[in-house]
N, C-alpha and C positions, 0 to 999 in steps of 0.2 A: 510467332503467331501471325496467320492470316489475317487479311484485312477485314475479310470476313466474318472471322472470330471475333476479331477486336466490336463490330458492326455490333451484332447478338449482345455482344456483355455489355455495349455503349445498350441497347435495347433496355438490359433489363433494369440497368441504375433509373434508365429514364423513365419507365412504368412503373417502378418502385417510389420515383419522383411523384408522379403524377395520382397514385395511389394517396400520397400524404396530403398532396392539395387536396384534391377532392373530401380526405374525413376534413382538411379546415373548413371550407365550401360549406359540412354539412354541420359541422360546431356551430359556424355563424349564423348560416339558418336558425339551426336550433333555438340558439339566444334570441336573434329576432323575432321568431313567434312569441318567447317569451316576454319580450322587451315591448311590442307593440302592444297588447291592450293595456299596458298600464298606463300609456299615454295619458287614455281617454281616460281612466278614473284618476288620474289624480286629483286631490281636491284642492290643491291652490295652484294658484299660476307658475308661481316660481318651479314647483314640484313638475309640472305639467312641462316648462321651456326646460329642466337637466333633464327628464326623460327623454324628452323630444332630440336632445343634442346626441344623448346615450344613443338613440335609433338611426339618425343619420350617422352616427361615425361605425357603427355597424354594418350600415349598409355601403357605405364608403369601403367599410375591409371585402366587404360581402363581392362587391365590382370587383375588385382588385384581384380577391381571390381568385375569380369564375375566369378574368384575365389571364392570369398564370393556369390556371388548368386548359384554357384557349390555346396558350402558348406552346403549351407542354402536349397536346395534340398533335400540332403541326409539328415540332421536333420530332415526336414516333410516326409521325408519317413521312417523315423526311428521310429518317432512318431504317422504316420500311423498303422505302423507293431505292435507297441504297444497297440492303441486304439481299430484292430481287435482284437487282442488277448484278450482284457480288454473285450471288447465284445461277443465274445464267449466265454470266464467264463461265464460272467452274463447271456446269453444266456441259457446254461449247464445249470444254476442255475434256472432261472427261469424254464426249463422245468423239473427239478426237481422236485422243489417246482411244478409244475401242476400236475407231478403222485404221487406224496405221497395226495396232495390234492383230488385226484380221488379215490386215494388208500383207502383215511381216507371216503370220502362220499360213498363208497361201502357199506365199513365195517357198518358205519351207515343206511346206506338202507336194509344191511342182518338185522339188529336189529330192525329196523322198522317194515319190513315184519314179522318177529318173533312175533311181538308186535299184531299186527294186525291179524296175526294168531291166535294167542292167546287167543286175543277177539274176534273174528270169533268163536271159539271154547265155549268159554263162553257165548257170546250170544246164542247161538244154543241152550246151554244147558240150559239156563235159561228159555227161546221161549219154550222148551218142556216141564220145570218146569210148567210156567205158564197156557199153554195148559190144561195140566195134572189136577191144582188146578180151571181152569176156567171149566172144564168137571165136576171136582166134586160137584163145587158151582151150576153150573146150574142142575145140575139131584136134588140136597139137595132145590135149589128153586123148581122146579117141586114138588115133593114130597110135597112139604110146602104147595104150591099152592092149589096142590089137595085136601089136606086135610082143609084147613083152614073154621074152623066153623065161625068165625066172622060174624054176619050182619055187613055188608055195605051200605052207605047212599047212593052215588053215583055207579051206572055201569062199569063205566069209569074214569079215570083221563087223559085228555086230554095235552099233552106237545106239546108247539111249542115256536118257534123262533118268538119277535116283529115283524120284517119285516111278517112274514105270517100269520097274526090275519085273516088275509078275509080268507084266505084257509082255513086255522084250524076251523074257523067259520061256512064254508061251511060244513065242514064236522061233526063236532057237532050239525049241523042241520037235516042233512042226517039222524044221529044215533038219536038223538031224536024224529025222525017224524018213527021211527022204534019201539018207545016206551023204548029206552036207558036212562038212567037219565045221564049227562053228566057233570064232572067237569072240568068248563074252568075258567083260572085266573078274564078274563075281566068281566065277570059274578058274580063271587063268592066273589070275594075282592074288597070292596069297597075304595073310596078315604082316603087315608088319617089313612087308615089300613094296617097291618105291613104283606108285602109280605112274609116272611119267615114263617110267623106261620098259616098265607093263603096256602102257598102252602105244608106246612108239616099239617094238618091239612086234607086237601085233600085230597093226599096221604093214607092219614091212613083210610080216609073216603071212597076209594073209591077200587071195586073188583080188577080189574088191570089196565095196563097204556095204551096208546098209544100216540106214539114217533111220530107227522109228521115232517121227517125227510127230510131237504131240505137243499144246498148249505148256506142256512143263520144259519140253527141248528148244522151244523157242523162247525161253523167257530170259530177258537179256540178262538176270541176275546171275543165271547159273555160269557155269567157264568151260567146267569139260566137254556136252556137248559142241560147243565154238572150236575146242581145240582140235577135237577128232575129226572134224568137218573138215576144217583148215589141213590139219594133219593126213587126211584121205584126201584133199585133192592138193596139198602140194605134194604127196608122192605121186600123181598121176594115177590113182586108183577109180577104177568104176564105180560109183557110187547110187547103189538104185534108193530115193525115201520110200517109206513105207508111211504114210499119213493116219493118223488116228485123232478125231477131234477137232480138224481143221479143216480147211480148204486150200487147194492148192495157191491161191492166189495169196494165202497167209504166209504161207512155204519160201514164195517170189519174194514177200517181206521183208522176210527173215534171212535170204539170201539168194543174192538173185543167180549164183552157180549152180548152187543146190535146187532151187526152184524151176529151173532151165531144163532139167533133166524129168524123163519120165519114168514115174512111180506108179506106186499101187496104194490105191484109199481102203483099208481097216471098218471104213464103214459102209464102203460099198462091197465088199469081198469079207470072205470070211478068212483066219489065220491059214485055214488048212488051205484054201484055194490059191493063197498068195504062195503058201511056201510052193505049190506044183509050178505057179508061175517063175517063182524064182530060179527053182530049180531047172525047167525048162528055160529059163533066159541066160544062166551062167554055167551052162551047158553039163561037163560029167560030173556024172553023182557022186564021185570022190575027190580026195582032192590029189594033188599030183605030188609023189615025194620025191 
């Protein structure tokens, strides 16, 4: 227990003290009002000198008491003066303890900042690393592209997100009715045949890709569009997005290989206008066997 505790609980015995003198204080009174007129009426002397003696030893406790409640003042003022005091230490103390505690979360906040600079600094440099190897990979795919003798069975490999089979559909029809030969999952892979080796099979089967890239193809939950993307540019495949619902700065997000390349926006252009562009961008109307 603090000293300061102990101060309070030494308080309240003492105003609990002083509490009692004071009802004696007013018992005495009491009796003394009653005790004094009878002085004067008694009717013999004798009667008149024991009341008289009853009054003065009354007033004798009466002193005594009013003393002790005197006394008992100046100890709760005593004990006041001490429990300020005990109070402003702890006061001091505590605001102490608040700037060294301020003190210490500075110094942690300059070292935080530090940290964060730090890695501000390293990210940057990494961002410019990455730049740098993502520039040299796409010029080393172009080149590849360019050259690449291969027949191919399909024109195209067509990538999309479940949720947009009608779109993607739509436009696979577009490019077909254009003389494109088109590889799409829902076509090519039958039931009950093993998706992975359907859609790396196609891949490899087909001149280059297109991405239609929507809200549902970038959502980081799904896997297959990631895989196909991945799987289109590590074979070194052209890969034009086609955008629907987004912006291209969404596309950059989402990847910044894919994003780097230039496409056609779904809602800047209509299906049929994209597919004459397509088809004018990856050249003969059929495909090569």
């Amino acid at each position: 227990m603090s000293m300061l505790d102990q101060h309070r609980r030494q308080m309240t015995r003492e105003r609990d003290k002083k509490l009692r003198l004071s009802k004696d204080v007013q018992s005495i009174r009491k009796r003394l009002s009653e005790k004094r007129p009878k002085v004067t009426k008694a009717t013999t002397e004798s009667t008149r000198r024991s009341r008289q003696r009853e009054v003065d030893r009354l007033e004798r406790d009466l002193l005594q008491a009013e003393g002790k409640v005197v006394d008992q003042d100046k100890a709760i003022a005593t004990l006041q003066t001490k429990i300020a005091k005990e109070e402003d230490t702890a006061r001091r103390k505590r605001d102490q303890a608040d700037v060294r505690r301020e003190r210490d979360r500075a110094r942690r906040d300059q070292v935080i900042d530090r940290d964060l600079d730090s890695l501000a600094e390293t990210a940057s440099a990494l961002d410019a690393r990455l730049t740098e190897v993502e520039a040299s990979s796409l010029n080393t795919l172009a080149r590849a592209v360019a050259s690449d003798p291969v027949q191919r069975q399909y024109d195209v490999f067509l990538s999309f997100a479940t949720p947009d089979e009608t779109g993607a559909g739509n436009l696979r029809d577009e490019l077909q009715a254009r003389g494109l030969n088109v590889w799409m999952v829902d076509a090519q892979v039958g039931l009950g045949q093993s998706l992975v080796t359907g859609i790396d099979n196609g891949i490899g089967a087909s001149r280059c890709g297109i991405c239609f890239v929507t809200p549902a193809y970038v959502d980081p939950r799904r896997f297959w569009p990631r895989q196909e993307l991945a799987a289109l540019i590590m074979g070194r495949k052209r890969v034009i997005p086609v955008i629907s619902g987004l912006e291209f700065e969404d596309v950059e997000e989402f990847s910044s290989l894919l994003g780097d390349r230039k496409g056609l926006s779904a809602d800047a252009h209509g299906l049929g206008e994209i597919a004459d562009l397509i088809v004018d961008s990856v050249g003969e109307g059929t495909p090569r066997q």
